[in-house]
Backbone bond lengths (Angstrom), bond angles and torsions (degrees), N, CA, C in turn:
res aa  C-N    CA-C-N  psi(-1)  N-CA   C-N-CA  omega(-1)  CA-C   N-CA-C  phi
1 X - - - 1.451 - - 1.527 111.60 -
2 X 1.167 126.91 -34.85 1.471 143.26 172.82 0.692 132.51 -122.79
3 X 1.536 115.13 52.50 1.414 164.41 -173.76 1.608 110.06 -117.74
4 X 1.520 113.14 -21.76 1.373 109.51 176.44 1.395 122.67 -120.89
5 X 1.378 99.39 20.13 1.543 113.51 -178.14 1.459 92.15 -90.17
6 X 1.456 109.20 158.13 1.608 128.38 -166.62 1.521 84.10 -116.52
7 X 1.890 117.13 174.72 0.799 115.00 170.45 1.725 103.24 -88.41
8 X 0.607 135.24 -55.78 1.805 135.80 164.38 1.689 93.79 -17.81
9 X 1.337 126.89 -60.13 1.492 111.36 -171.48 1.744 127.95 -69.45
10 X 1.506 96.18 -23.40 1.466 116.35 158.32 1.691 113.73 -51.20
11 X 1.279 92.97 -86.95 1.534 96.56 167.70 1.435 118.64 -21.62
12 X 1.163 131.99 -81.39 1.068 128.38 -174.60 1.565 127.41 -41.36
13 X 1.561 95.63 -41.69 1.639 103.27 177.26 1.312 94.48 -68.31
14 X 1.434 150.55 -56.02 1.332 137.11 -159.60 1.605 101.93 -65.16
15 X 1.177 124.16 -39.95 1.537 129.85 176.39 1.673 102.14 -48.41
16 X 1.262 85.04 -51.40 1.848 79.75 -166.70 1.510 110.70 -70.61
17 X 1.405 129.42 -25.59 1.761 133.80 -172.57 1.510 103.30 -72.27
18 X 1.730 96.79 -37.84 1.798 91.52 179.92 1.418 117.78 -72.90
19 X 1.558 104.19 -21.42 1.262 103.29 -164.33 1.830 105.44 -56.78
20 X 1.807 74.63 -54.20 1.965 82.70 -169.02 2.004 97.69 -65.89
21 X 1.237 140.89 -58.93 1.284 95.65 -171.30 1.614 124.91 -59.80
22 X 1.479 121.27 -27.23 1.867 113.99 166.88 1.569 107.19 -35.16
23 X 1.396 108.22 -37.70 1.507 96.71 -177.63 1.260 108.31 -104.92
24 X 1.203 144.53 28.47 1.579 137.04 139.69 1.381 107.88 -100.45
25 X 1.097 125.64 -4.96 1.564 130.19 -175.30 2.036 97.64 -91.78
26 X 1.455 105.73 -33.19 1.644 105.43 -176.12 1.523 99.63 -99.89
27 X 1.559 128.22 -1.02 1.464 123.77 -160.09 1.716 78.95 -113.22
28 X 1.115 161.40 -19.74 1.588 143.06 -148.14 2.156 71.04 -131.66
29 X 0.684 138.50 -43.79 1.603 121.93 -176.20 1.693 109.60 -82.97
30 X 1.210 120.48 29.26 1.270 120.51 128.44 1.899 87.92 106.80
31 X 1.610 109.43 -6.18 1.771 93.77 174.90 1.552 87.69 -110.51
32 X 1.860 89.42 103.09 1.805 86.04 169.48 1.858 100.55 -100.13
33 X 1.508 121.67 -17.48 1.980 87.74 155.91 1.176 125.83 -53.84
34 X 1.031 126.83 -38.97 1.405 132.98 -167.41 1.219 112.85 -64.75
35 X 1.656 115.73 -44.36 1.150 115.72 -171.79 1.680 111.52 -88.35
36 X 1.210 111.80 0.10 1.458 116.09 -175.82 1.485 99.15 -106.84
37 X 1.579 136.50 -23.18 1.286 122.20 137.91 1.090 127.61 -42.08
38 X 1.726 125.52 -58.99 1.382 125.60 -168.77 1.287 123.55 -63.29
39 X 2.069 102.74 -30.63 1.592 108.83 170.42 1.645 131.79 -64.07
40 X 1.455 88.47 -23.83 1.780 90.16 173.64 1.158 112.44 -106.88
41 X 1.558 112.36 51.46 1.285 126.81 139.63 1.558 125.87 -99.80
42 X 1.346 111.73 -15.01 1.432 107.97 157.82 1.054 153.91 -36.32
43 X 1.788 112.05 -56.00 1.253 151.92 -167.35 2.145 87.80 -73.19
44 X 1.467 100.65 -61.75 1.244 112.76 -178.78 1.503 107.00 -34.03
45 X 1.213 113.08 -70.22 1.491 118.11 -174.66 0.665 140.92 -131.55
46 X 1.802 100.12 56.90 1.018 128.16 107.03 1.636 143.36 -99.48
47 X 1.375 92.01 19.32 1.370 113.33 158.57 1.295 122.60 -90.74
48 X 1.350 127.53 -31.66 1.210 152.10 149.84 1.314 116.56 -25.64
49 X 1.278 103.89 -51.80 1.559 115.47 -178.10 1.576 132.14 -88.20
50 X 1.369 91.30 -11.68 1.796 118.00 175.57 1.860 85.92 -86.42
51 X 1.622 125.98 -36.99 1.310 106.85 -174.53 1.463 107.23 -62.18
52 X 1.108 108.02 -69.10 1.339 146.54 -168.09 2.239 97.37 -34.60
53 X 1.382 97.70 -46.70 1.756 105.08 -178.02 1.802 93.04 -64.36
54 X 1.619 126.71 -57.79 1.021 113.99 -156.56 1.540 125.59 -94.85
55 X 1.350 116.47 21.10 1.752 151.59 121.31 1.227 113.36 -14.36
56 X 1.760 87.23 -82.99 1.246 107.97 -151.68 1.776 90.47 -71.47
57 X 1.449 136.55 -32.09 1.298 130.60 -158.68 1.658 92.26 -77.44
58 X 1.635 119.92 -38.83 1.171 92.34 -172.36 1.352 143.06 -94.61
59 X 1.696 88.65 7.68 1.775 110.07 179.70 2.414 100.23 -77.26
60 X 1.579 99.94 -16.76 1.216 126.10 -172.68 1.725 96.10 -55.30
61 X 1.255 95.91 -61.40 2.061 108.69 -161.30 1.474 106.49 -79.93
């Protein structure tokens, strides 16, 4: 199953897990803007990375 992850797709997923706990770690210690900035960086990139996969698939065909 994780055999078809790239290292670029790794990366990103670890980017994105830290992202969201950095922002439950600054959202439960009392800076919830901060942490509600930092959290909707997730979605981002991991959107990023859905671009970035279907690039690479179509430079593929």
């Amino acid at each position: 199953m994780f055999k078809k992850f790239t290292i670029t797709d790794i990366l990103l997923f670890i980017s994105a897990i830290l992202s969201l706990i950095f922002s439950e770690i600054l959202y439960f210690q009392g800076n919830k803007v901060d942490g509600t900035f930092i959290g909707l960086w997730v979605p981002s990139i991991l959107a990023f990375g859905i671009y970035l996969k279907l690039i690479n698939n179509t430079k593929d065909d």
